[in-house]
C-alpha positions as a printed NumPy array, in Angstrom:
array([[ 134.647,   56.753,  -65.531],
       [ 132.721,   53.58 ,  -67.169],
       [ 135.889,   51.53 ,  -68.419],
       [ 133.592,   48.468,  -69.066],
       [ 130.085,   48.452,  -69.775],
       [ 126.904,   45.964,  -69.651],
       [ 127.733,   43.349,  -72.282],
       [ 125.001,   41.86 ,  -74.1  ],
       [ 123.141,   39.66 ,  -71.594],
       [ 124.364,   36.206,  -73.386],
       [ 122.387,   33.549,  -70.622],
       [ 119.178,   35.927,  -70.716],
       [ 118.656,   36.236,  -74.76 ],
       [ 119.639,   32.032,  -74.609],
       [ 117.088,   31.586,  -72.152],
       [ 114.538,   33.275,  -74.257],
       [ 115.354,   31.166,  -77.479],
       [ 114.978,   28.089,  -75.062],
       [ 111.831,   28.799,  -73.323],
       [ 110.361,   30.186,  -76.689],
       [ 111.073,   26.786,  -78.21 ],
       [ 109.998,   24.666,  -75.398],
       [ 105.92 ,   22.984,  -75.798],
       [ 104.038,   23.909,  -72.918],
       [ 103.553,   20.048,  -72.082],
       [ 107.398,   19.617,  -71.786],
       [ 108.22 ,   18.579,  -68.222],
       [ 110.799,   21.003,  -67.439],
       [ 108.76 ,   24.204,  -68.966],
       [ 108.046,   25.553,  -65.701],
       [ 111.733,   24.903,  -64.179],
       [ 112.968,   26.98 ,  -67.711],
       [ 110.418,   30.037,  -67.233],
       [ 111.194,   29.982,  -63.644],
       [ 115.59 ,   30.818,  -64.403],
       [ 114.513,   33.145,  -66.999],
       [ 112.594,   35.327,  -64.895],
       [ 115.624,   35.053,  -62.32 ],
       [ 118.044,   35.836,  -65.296],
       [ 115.512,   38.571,  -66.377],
       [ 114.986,   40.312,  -62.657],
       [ 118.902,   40.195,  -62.589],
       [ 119.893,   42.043,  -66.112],
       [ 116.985,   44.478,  -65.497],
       [ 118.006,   45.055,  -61.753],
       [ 121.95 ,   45.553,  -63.177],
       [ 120.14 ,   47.856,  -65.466],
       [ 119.121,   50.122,  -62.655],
       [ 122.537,   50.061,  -61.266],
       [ 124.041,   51.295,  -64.23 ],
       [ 121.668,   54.175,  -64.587],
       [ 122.833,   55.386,  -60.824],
       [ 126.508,   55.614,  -62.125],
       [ 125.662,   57.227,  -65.723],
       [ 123.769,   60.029,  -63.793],
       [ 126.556,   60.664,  -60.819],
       [ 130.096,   61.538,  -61.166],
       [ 132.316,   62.017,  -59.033],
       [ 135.227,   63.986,  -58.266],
       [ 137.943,   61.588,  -57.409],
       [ 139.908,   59.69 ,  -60.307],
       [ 138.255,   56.16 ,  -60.404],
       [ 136.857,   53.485,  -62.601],
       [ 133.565,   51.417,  -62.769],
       [ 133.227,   47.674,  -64.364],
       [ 129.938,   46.144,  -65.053],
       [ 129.626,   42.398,  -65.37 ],
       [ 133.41 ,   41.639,  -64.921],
       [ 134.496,   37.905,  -64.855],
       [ 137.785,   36.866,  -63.255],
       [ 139.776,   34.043,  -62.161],
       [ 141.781,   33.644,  -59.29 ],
       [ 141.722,   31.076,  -56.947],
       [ 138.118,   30.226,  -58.687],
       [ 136.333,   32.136,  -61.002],
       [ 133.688,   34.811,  -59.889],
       [ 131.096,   37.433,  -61.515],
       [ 130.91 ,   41.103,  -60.005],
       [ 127.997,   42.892,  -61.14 ],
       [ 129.602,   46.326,  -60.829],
       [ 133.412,   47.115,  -59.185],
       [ 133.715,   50.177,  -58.296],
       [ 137.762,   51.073,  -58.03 ],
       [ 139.34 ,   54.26 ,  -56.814],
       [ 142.119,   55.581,  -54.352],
       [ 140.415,   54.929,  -51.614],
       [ 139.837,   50.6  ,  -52.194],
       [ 137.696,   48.585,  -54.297],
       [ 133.873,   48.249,  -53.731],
       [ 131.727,   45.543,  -54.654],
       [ 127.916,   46.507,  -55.589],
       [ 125.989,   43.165,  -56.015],
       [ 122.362,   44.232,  -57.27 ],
       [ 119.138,   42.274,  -55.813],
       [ 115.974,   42.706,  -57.493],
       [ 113.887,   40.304,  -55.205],
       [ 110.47 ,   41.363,  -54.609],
       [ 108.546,   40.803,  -51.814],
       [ 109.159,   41.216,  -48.063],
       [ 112.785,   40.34 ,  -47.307],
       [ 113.916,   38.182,  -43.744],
       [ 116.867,   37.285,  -43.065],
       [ 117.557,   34.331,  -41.344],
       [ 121.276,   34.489,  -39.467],
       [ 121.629,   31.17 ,  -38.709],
       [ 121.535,   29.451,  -42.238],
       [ 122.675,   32.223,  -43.983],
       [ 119.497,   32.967,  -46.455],
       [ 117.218,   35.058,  -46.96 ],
       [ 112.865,   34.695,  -47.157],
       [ 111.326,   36.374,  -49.787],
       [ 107.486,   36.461,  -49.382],
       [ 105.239,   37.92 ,  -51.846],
       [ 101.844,   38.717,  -51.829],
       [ 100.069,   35.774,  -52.815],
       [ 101.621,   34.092,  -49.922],
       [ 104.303,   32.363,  -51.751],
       [ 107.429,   31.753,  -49.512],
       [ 111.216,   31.577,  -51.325],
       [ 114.358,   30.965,  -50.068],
       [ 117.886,   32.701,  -51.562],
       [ 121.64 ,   32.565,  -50.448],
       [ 121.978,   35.694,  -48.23 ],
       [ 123.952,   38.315,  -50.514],
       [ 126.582,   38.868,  -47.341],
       [ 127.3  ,   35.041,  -48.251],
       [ 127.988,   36.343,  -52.21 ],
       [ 129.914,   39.632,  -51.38 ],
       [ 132.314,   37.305,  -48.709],
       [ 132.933,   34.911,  -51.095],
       [ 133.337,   37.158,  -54.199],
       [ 135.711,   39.781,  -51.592],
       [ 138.282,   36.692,  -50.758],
       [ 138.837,   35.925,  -54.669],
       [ 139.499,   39.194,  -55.16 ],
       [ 141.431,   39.605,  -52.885],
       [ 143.167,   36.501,  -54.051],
       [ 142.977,   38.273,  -57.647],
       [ 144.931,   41.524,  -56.015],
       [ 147.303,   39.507,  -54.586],
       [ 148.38 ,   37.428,  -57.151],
       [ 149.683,   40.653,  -59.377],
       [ 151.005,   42.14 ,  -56.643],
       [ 148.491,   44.494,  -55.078],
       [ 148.337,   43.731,  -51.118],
       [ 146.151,   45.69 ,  -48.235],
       [ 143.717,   46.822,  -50.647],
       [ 140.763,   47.403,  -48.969],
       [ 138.105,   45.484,  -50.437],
       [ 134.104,   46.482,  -49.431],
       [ 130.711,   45.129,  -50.623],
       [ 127.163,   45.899,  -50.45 ],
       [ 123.971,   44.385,  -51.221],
       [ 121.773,   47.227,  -53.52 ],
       [ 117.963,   46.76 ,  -53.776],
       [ 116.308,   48.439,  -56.693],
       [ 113.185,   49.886,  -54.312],
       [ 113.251,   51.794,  -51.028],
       [ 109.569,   51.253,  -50.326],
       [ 110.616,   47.589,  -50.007],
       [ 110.328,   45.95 ,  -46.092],
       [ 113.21 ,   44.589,  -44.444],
       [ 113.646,   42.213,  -41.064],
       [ 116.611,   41.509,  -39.537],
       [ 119.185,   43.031,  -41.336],
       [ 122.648,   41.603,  -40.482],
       [ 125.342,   43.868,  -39.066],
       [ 127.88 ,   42.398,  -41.386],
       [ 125.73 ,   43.105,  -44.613],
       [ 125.71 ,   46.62 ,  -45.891],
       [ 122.245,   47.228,  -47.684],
       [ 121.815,   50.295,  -49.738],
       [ 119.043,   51.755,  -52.597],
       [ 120.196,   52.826,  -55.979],
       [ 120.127,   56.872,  -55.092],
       [ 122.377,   56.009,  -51.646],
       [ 124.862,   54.431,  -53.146],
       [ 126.728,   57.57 ,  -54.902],
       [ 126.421,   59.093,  -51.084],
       [ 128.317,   55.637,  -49.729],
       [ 131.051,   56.083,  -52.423],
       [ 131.52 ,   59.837,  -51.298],
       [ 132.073,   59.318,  -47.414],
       [ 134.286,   56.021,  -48.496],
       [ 136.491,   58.561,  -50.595],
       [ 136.999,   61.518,  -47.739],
       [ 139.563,   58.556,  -46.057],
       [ 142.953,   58.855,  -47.233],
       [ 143.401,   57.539,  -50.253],
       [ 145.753,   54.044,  -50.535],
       [ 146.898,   53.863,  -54.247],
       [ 148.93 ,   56.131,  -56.181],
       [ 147.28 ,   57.152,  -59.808],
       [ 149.894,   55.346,  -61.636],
       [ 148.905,   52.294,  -59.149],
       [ 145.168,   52.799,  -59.686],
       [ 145.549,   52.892,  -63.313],
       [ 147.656,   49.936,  -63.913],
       [ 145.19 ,   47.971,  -62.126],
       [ 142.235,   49.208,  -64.122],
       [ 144.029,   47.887,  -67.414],
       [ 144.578,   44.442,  -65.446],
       [ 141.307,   43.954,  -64.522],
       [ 140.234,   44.44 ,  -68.219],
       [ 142.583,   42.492,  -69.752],
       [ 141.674,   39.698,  -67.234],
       [ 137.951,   39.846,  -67.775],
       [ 136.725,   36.713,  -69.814],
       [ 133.203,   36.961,  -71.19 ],
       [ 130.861,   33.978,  -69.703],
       [ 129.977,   32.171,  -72.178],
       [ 126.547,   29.985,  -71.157],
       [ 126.122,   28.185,  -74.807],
       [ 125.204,   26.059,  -75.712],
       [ 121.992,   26.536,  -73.733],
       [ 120.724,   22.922,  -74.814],
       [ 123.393,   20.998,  -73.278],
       [ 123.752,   23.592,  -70.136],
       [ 120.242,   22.664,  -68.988],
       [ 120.142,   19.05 ,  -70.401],
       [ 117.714,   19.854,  -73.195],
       [ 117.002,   17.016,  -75.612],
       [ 117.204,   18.604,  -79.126],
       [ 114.12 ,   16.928,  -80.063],
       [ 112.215,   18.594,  -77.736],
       [ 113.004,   21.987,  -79.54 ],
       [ 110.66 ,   23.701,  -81.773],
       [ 111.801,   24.475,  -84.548],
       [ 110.562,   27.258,  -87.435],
       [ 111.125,   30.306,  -87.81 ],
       [ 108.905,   32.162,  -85.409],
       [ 106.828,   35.357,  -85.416],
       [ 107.273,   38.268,  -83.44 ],
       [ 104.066,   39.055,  -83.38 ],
       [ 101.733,   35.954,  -82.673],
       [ 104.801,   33.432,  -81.493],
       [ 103.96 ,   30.457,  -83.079],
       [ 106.94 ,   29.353,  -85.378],
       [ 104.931,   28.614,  -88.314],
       [ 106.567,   31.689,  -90.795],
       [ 107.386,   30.581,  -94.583],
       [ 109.598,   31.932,  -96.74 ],
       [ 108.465,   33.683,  -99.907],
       [ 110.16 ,   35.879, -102.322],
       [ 110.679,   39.259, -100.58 ],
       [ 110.678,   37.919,  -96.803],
       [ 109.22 ,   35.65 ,  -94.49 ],
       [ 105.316,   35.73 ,  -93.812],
       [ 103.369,   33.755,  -90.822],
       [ 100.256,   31.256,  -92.005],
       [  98.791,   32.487,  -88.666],
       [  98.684,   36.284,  -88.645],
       [ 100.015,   37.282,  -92.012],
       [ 102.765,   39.528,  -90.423],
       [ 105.622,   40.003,  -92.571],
       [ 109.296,   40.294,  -91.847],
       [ 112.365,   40.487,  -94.343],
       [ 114.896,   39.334,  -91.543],
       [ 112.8  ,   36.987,  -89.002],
       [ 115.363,   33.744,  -89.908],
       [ 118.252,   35.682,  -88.529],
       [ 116.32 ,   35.467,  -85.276],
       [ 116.298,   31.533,  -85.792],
       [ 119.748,   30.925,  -86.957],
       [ 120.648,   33.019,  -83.763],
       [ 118.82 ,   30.58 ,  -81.861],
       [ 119.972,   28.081,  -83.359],
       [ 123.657,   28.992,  -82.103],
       [ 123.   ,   29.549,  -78.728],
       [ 120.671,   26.625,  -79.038],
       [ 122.919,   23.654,  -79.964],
       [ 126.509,   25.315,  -80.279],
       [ 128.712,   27.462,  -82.79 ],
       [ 128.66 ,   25.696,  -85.59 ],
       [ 126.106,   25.206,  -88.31 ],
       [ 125.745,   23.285,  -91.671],
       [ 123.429,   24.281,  -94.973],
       [ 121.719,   21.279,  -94.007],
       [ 121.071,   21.944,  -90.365],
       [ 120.21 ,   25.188,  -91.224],
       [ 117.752,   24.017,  -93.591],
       [ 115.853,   21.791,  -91.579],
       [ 116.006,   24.353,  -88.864],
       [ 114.049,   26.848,  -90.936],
       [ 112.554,   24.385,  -92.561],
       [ 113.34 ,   25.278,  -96.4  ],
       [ 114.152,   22.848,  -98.936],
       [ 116.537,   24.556, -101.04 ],
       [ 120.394,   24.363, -100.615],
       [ 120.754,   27.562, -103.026],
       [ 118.726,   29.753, -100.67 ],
       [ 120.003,   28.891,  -97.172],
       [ 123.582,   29.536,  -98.634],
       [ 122.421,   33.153,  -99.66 ],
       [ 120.122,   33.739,  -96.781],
       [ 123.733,   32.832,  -94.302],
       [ 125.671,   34.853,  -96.781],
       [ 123.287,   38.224,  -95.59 ],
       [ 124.665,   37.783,  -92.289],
       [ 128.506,   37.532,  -92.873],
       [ 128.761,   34.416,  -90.934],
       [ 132.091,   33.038,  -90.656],
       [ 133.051,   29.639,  -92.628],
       [ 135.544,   26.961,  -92.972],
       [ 135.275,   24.361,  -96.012],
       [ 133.352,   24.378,  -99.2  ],
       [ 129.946,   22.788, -100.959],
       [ 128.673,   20.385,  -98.962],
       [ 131.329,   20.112,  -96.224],
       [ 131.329,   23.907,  -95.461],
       [ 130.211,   24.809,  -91.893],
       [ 129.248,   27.948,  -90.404],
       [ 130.55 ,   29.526,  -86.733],
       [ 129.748,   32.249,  -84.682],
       [ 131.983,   32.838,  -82.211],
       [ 130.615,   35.313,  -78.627],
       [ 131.869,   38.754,  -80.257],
       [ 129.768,   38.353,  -83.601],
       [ 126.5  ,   36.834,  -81.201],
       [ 126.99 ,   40.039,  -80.1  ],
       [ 127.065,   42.266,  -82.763],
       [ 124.534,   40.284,  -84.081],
       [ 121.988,   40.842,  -81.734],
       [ 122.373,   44.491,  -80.983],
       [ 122.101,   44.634,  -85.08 ],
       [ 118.727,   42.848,  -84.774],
       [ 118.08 ,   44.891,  -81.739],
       [ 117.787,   47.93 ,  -83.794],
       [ 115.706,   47.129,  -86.636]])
């Protein structure tokens, strides 16, 4: 069974408010769109992943965590754990496209696409080492010992071409790896169910969401160099206006009731988790006090203090209530 599912992808929607908010003259434009289509390729590639494991079941008691963060001897992502009677497996998900070398003796591996470009990543054996040793070191800290601890490197298309696979690195497509998990469980199983349980509670009680904000200072952003406006979901430019039922765009006319709630998100993930009438004001760019207090009031932000020394917060669980609200409008 799922016990814990995709969160909200926290880096990837601040990534978006940056790069949206970024001139295309600023110096480090291209570096930004460049980590955001990493950080996109990732979430949709963990997306795939996911998919596999909602399709399959299987017949053996187990659970499955998606984008777990722990801490033992260092702190550590896994993109999916996969934990039965039979061991823990690690799936780290690679949606590189391209043709794929590996090179053994640095540890990387060459992407090169089309167009000729050539790129050059951390070999994923490297990853699912590193991230199998502080797991390991997680096991053995609350008391688990000689669990058997495997990893594998999943790329999201089988028409893609491969040279010079390690033997240590164990690559699989999405559709193989419900096959892997069923050989791995006709071994005798290690764990008793009580065991296998308890552990599945630890491991969720020990996850800590990653919290990337604020995205400004995590990149080295000057705050001047941000755009700011409320912007339009239809054209992009950031030039909507308030009027009395909504918000409307100079550019394209297109209307929108709840297009600030976009901004003061941004703003959040932006510059940090807490905001002030004024800041908010200027942000949207409105000029009266009375309306920014009942435009924050429509989204139930939290407070502390009153009048002019009141300040809002948004802490990671309502960013992401938030956004899956504003996803389905």
């Amino acid at each position: 069974m799922i016990i814990k599912k995709n969160a909200v992808p926290f880096k990837l929607r601040g990534l978006e408010a940056l790069d949206s908010r970024l001139s295309l003259s600023y110096k480090k434009k291209s570096s930004i769109a460049e980590e955001l289509r990493i950080v996109r390729a990732g979430v949709n590639g963990e997306k795939i992943l996911t998919n596999v494991f909602q399709k399959y079941s299987f017949l053996d008691p187990h659970y499955i965590f998606h984008d777990l963060n722990l801490k033992s001897t260092g702190l550590f992502q896994l993109d999916t754990l996969f934990l039965s009677r039979h061991g823990a497996v690690i799936f780290e998900m690679k949606n590189i496209a391209g043709k794929i070398r590996f090179l053994h003796e640095s540890k990387q591996l060459m992407r090169t696409l089309d167009n000729g470009q050539i790129d050059v990543y951390e070999c994923p054996s490297v990853q699912l080492e590193r991230n199998k040793f502080l797991l390991e070191d997680w096991f053995y800290s609350n008391g688990l010992k000689d669990v058997p601890i495997r990893g594998a490197a999943v790329f999201p298309n089988p028409r893609q071409h491969f040279e010079n696979i390690p033997e240590d690195l164990t690559l699989l497509f999405p559709l193989e790896v419900p096959v892997y998990l069923r050989k791995l469980m006709k071994s005798p199983p290690i764990l008793d169910i009580q065991v296998l349980d308890l552990v599945a509670k630890s491991l969720l009680v020990a996850h800590r969401e990653y919290d990337p904000f604020p995205i400004c200072e995590k990149y080295k952003i000057d705050i001047h160099e941000i755009m700011i406006g409320v912007r339009c979901h239809q054209c992009g430019l950031h030039e909507m206006t308030s009027t009395a039922r909504g918000w409307g765009c100079k550019s394209c006319k297109y209307f929108s009731r709840d297009a600030y709630k976009h901004a003061v998100l941004d703003y959040f993930m932006l510059f940090g988790n807490s905001m002030t009438n004024r800041q908010c004001r200027e942000f949207l760019h409105l000029s009266s006090g009375d309306k920014t207090t009942r435009l924050l009031k429509q989204m139930n932000l939290s407070f502390q203090g009153e009048n002019k020394g009141r300040k809002y917060s948004l802490s990671l669980n309502e960013l992401e209530k938030q956004l899956l609200f504003l996803k389905k409008e």
